[in-house]
Every structure is written in C-alpha cells, then in structure tokens.
TIRO-2110 file (N, C-alpha, C; in Angstrom, 1 decimal):
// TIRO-2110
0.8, -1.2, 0.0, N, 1, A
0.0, 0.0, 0.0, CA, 1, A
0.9, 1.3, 0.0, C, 1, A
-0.1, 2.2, -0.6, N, 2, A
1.4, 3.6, -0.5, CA, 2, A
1.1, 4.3, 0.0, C, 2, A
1.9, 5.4, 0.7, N, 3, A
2.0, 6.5, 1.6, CA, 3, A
1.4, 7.9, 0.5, C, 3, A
0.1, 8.3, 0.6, N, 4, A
-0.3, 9.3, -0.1, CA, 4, A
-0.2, 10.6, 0.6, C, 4, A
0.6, 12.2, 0.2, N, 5, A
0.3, 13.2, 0.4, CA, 5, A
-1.4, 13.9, -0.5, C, 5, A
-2.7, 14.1, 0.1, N, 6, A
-3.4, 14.5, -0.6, CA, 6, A
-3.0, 16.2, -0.9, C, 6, A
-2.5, 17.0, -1.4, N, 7, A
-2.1, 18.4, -1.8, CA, 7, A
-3.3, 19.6, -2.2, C, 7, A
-3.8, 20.3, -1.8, N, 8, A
-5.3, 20.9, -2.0, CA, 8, A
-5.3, 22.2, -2.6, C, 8, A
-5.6, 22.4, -3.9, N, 9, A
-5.1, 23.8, -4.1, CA, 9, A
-6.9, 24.2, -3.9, C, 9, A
-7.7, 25.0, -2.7, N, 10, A
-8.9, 25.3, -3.1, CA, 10, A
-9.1, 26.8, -2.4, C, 10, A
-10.2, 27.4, -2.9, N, 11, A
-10.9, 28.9, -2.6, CA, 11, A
-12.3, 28.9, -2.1, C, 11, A
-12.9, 28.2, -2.6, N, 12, A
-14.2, 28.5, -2.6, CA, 12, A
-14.6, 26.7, -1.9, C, 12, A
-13.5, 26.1, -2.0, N, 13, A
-14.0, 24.9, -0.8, CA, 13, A
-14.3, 23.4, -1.4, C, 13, A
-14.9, 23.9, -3.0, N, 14, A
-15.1, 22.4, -4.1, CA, 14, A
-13.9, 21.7, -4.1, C, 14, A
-13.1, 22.0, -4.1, N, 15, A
-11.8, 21.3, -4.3, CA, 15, A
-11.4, 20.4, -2.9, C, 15, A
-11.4, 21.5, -1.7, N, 16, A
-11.1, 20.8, -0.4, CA, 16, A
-12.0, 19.6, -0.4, C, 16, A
-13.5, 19.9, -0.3, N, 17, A
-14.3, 18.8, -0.1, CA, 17, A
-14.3, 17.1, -0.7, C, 17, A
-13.6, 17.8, -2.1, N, 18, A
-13.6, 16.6, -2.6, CA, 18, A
-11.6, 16.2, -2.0, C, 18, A
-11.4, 16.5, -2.2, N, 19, A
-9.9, 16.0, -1.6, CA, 19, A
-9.9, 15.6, -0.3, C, 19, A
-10.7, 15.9, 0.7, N, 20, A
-11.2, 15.2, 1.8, CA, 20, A
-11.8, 13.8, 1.5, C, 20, A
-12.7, 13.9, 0.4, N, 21, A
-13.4, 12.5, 0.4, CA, 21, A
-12.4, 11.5, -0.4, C, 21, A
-11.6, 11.6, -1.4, N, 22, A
-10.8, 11.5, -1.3, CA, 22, A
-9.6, 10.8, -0.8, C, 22, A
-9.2, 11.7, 0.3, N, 23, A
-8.6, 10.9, 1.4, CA, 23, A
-9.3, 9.6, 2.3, C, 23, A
-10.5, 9.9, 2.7, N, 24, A
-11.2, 9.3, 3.5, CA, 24, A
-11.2, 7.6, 2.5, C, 24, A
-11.6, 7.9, 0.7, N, 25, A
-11.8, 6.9, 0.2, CA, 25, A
-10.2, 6.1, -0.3, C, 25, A
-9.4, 6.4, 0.2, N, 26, A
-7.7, 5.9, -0.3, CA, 26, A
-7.7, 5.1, 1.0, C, 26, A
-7.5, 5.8, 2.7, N, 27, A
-7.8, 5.7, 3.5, CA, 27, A
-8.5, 3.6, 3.3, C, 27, A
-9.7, 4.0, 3.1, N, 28, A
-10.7, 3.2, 3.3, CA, 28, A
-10.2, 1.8, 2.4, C, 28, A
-9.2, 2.3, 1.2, N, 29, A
-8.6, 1.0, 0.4, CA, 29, A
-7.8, 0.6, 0.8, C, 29, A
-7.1, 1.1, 2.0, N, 30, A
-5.9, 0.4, 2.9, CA, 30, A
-4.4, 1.3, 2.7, C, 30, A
-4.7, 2.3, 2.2, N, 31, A
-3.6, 3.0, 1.9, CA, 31, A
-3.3, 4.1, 3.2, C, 31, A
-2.6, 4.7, 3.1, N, 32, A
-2.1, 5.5, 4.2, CA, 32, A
-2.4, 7.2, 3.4, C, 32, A
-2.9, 7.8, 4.1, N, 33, A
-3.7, 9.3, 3.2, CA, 33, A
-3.4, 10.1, 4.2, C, 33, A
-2.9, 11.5, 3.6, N, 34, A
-2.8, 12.6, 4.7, CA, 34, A
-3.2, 13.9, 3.5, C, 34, A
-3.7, 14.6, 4.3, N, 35, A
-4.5, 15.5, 3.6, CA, 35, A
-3.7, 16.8, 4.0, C, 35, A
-3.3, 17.9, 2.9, N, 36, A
-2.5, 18.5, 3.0, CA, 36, A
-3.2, 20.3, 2.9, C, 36, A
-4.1, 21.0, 3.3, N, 37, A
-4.9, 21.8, 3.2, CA, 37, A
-3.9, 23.2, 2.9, C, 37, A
-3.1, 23.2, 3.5, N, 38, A
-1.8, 24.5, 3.4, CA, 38, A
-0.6, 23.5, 3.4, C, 38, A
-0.2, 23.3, 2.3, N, 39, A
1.1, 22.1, 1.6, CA, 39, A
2.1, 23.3, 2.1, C, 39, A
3.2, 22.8, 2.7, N, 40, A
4.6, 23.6, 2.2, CA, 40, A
5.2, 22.5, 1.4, C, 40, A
6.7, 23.3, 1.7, N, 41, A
8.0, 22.4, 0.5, CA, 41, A
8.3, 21.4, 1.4, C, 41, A
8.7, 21.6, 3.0, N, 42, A
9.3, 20.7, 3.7, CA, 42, A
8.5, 19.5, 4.2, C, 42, A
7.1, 19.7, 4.1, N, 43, A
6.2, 18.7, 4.6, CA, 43, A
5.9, 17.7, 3.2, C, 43, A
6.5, 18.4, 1.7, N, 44, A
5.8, 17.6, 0.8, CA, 44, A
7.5, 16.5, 0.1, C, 44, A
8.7, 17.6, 0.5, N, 45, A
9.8, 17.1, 0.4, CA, 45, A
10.3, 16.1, 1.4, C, 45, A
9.7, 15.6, 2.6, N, 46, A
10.0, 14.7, 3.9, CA, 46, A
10.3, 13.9, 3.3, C, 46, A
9.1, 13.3, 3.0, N, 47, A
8.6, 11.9, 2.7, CA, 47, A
7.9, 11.8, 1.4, C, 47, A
9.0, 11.2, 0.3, N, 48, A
8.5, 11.3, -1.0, CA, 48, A
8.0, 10.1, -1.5, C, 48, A
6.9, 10.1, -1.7, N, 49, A
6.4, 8.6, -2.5, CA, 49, A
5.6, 9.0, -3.6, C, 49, A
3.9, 9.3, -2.7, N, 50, A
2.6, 9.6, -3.9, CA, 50, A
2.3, 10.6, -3.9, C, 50, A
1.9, 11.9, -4.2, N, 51, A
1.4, 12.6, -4.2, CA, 51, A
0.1, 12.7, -5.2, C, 51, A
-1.3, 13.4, -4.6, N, 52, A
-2.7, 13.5, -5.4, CA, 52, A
-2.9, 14.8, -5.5, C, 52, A
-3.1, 16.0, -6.1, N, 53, A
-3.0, 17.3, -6.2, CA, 53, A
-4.5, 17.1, -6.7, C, 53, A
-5.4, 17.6, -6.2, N, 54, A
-6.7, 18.3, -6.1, CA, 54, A
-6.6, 19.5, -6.0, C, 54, A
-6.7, 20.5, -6.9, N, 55, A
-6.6, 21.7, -7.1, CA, 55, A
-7.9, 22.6, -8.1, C, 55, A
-8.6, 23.4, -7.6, N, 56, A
-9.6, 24.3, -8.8, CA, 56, A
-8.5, 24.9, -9.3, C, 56, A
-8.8, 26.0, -10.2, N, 57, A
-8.5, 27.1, -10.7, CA, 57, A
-9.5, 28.8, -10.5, C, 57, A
-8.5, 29.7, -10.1, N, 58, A
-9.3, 31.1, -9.9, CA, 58, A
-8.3, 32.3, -10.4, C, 58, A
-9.1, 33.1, -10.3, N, 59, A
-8.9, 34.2, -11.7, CA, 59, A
-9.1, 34.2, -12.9, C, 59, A
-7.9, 34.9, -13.5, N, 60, A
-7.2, 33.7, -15.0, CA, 60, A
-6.9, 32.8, -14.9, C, 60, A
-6.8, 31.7, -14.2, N, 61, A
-6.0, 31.2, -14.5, CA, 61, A
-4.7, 30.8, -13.9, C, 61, A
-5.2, 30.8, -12.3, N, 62, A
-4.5, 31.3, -11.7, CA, 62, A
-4.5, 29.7, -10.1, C, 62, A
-3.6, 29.4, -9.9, N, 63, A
-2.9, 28.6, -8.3, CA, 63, A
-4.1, 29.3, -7.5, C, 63, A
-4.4, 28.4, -6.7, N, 64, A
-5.0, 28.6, -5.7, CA, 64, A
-4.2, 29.1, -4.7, C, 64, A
-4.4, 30.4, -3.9, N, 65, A
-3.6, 31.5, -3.1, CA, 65, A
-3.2, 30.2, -2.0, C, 65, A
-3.7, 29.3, -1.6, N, 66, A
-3.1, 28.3, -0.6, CA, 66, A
-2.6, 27.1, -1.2, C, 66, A
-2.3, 27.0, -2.3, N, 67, A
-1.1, 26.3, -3.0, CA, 67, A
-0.3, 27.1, -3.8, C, 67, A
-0.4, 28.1, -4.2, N, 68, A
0.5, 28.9, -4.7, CA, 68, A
2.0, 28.9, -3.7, C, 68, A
2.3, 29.1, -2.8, N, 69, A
3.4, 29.1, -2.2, CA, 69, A
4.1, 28.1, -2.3, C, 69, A
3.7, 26.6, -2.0, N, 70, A
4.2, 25.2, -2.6, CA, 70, A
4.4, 25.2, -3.9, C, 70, A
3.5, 25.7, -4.5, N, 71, A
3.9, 25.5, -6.4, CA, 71, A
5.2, 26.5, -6.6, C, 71, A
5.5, 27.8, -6.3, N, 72, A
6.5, 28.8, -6.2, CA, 72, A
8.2, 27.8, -5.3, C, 72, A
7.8, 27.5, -4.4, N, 73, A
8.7, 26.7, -3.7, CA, 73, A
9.4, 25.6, -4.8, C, 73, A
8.3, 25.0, -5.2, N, 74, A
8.7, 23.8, -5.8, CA, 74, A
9.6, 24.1, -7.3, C, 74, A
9.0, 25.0, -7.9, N, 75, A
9.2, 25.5, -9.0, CA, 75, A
11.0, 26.6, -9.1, C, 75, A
10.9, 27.0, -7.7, N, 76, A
12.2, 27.8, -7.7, CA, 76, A
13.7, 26.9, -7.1, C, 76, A
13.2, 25.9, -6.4, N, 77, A
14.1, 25.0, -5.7, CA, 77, A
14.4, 23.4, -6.9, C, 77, A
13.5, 23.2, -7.1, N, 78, A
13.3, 22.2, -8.4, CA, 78, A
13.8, 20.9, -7.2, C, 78, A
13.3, 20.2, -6.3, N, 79, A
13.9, 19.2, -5.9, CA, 79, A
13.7, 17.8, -7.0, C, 79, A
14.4, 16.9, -6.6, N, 80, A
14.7, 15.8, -7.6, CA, 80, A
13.2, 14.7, -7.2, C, 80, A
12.6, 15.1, -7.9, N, 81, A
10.8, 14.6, -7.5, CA, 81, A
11.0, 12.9, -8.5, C, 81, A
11.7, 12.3, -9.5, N, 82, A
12.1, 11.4, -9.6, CA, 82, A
11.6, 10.1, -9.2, C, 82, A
11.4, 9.9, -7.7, N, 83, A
10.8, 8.7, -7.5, CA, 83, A
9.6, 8.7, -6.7, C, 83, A
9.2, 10.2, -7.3, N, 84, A
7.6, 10.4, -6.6, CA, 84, A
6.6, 9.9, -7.7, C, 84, A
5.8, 9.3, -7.8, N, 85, A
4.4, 9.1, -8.1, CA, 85, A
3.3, 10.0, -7.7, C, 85, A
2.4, 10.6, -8.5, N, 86, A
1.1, 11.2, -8.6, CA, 86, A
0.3, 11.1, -9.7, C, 86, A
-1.3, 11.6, -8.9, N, 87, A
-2.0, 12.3, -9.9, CA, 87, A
-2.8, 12.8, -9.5, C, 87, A
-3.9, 14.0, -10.6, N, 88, A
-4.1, 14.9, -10.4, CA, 88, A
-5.2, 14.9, -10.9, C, 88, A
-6.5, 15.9, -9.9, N, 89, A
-7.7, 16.0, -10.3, CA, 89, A
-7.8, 17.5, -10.1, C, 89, A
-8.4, 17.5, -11.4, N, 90, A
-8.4, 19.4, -11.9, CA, 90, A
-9.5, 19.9, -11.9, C, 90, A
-10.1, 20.7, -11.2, N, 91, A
-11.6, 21.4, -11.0, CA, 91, A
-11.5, 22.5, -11.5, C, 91, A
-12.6, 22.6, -13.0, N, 92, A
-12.3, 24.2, -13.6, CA, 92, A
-14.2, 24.3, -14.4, C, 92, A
-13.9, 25.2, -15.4, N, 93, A
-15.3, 25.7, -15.6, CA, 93, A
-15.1, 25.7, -17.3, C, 93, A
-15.2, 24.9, -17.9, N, 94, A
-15.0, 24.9, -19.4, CA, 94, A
-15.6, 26.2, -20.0, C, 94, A
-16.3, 27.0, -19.6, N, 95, A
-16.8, 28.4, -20.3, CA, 95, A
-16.0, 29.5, -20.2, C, 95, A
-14.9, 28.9, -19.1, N, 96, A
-13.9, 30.0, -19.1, CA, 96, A
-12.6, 30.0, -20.3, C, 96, A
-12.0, 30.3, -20.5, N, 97, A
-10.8, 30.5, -21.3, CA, 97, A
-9.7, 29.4, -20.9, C, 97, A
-9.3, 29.9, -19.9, N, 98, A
-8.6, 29.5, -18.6, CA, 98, A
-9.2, 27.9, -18.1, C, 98, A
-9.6, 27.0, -18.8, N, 99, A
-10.5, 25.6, -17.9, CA, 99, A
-9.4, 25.1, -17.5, C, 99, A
-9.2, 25.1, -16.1, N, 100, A
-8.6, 24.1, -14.9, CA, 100, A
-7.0, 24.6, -15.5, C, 100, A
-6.6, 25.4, -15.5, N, 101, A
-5.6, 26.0, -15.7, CA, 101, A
-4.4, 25.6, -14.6, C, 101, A
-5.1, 25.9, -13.5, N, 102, A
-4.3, 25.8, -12.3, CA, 102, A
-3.5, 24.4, -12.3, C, 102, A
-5.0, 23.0, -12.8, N, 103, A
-4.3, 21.8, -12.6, CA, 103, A
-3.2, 21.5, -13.2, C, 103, A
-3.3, 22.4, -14.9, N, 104, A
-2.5, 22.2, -16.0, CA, 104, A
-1.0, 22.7, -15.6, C, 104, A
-1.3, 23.7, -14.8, N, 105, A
0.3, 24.1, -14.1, CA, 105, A
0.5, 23.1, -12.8, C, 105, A
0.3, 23.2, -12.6, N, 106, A
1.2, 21.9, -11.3, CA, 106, A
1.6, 20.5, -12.0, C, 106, A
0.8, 20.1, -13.1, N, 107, A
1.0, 19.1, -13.7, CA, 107, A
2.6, 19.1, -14.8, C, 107, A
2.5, 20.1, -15.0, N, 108, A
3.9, 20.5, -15.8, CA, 108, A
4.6, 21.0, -15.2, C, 108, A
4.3, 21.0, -13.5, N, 109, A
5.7, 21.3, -12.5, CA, 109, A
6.0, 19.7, -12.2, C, 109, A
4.9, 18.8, -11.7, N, 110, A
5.6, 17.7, -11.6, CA, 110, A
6.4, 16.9, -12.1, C, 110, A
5.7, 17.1, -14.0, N, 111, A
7.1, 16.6, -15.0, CA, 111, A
7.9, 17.4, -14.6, C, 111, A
8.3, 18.5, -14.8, N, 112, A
9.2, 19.2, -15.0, CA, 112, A
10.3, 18.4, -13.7, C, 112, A
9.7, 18.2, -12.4, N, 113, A
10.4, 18.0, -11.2, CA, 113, A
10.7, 16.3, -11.4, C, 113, A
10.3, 15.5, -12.7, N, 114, A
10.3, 14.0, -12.6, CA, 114, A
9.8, 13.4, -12.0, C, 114, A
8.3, 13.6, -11.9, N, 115, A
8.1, 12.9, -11.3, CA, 115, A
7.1, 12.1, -12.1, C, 115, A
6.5, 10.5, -12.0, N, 116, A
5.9, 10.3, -12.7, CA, 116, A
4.5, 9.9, -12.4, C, 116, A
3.5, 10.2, -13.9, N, 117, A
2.0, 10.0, -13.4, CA, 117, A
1.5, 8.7, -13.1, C, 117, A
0.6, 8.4, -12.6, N, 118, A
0.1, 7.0, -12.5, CA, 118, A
-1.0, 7.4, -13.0, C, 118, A
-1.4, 7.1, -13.9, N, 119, A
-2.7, 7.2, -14.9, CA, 119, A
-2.7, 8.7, -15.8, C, 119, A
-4.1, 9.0, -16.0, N, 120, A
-4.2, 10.3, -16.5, CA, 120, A
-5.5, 10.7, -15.3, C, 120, A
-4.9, 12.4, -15.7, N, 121, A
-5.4, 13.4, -15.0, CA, 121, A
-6.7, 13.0, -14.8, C, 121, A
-7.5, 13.6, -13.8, N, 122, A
-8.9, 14.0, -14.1, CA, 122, A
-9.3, 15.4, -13.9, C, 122, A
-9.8, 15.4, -15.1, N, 123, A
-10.8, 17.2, -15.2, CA, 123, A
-11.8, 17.2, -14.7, C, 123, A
-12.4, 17.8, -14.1, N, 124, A
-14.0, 18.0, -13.7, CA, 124, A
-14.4, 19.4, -14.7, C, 124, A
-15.1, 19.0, -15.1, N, 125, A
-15.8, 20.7, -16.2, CA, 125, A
-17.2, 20.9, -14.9, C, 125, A
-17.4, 22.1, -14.4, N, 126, A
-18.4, 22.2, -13.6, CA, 126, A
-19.6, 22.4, -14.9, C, 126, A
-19.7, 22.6, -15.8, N, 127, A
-20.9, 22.5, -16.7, CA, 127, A
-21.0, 21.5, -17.6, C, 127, A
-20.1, 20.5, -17.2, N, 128, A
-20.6, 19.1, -17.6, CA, 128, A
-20.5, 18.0, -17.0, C, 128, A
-20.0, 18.0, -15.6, N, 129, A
-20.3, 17.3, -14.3, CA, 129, A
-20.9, 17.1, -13.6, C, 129, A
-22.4, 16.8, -13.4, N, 130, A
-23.1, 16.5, -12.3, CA, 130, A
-22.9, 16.7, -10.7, C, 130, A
-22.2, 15.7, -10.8, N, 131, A
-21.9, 15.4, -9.7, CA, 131, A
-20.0, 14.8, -9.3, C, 131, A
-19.0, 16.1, -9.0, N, 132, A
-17.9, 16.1, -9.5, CA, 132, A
-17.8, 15.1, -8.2, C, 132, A
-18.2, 15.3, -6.5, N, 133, A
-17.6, 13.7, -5.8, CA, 133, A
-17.9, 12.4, -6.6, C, 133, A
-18.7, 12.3, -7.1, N, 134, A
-19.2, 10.9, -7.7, CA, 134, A
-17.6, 10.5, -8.8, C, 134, A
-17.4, 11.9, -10.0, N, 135, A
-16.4, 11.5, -10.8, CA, 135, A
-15.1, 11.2, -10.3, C, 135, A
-14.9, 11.9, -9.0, N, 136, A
-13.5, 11.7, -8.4, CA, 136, A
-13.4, 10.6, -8.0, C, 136, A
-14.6, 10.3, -7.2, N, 137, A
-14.8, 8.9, -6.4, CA, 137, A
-14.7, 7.6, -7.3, C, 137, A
-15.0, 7.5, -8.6, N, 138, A
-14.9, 6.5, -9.9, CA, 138, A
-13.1, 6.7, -10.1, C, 138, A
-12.9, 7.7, -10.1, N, 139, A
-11.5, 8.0, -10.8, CA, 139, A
-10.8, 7.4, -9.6, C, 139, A
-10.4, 7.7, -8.3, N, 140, A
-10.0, 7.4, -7.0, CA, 140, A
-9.8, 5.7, -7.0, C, 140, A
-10.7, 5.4, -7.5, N, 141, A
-10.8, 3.5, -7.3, CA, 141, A
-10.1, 3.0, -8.2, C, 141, A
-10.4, 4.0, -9.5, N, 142, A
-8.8, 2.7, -10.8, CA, 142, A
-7.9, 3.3, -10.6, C, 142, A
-7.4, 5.0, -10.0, N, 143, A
-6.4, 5.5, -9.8, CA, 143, A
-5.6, 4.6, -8.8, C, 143, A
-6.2, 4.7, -7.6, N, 144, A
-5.6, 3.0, -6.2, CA, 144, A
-5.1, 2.2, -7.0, C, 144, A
-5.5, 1.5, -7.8, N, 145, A
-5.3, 0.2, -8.3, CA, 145, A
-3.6, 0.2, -9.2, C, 145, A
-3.6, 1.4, -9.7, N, 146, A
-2.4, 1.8, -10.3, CA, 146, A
-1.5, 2.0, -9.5, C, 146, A
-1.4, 2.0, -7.9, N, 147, A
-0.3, 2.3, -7.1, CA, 147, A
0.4, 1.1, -7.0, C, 147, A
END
C-alpha cells in the first residue's frame, strides 16, 4: 500500500471537499492518506512517495492562493521529485478560457520535477459534471489500483 500526500489547491472549498473524500476513500482502500490543506516544501519534500494534487483554478488562471506558495517553492528549488508518483484531479469551468488552468500548471511542475504519473489526469468541467464527488470517487478507485 502507499503512503499518499493528498495536496489541496482550493478557494471556494469544491476542491477541499472533494480532496477530503478522497482521502477518506484511499484511506478506506488500505492506503495511508494525509490530507495537506496549506502544503509547504518541507512537509511535501519529507517523505517522498505519492502525491494527489486536487486543485480548482481562480482568476485567469491562476494557483489557488493556498497552493501557490508550494507551487512557487517547488518551482524555484526544483527538488529531484524522480521517484515520486502522482495524480491529479483538476476542478475548472470549461466556459472560461482559462479551464482548470491551475491543474494544468502543477501538472507541468511535476514533470518538470520527474516525477511520474500513474494514470491520467482528471478534469472535472463544472458545466458538464453533475456530480464532481461521484467522478472523483470512480477515478480514485482505478487511480488506487495503479499504485
């Protein structure tokens, strides 16, 4: 089973919520889940194994103000991320310009830092998702299975 950092980039709370359930549902597969609501560098550089980045997007286009510091850290230090594993669920609004922008940058920090994906991303489009716990929660169960 693997040691998951859950990483939260959220504003308005969609993001937290579901990164909570989330955890609860990794948790519940026998995995080890820690939920990271304000990520620094040193808590995410400890202990490197999985990381899951649940993050919206606000503004343009823009890091969530409580992941922005971790992404800045990460991005200016560049540690050797290499034998980290993740993946990433992206909460955005397809009628913007900008859809899930934020996920799209962290995701091209992780390659950038080597680190590699276990599966592919998931997008949530808030105007063609229903019900975005339900899609995480489907994605969360083959995502596990790939650790």
């Amino acid at each position: 089973m693997a040691d998951i950092q859950v990483l939260v980039g959220s504003t308005y709370g969609n993001a937290s919520l579901i990164a909570d359930d989330c955890t609860e549902q990794l948790k519940n597969l026998g995995h080890t889940a820690l939920l990271l609501n304000e990520p620094t560098f040193g808590q995410v550089t400890k202990k490197l194994d999985v990381l899951l980045i649940c993050t919206a997007t606000i503004g343009q286009g823009e890091i969530p103000t409580n992941l922005m510091p971790l992404y800045c850290d990460l991005k200016d230090r560049s540690p050797d991320f290499s034998k980290v594993r993740f993946g990433l669920i992206a909460l955005g609004d397809s009628s913007y310009e900008s859809f899930a922008e934020g996920g799209k940058q962290m995701n091209e920090l992780m390659h950038d830092l080597g680190a590699k994906p276990v599966g592919q991303a998931l997008f949530i489009d808030s105007c063609e998702t229903p019900d975005p716990d339900e899609a995480a929660a489907e994605w969360i169960d083959n995502w596990a299975k790939k650790l």
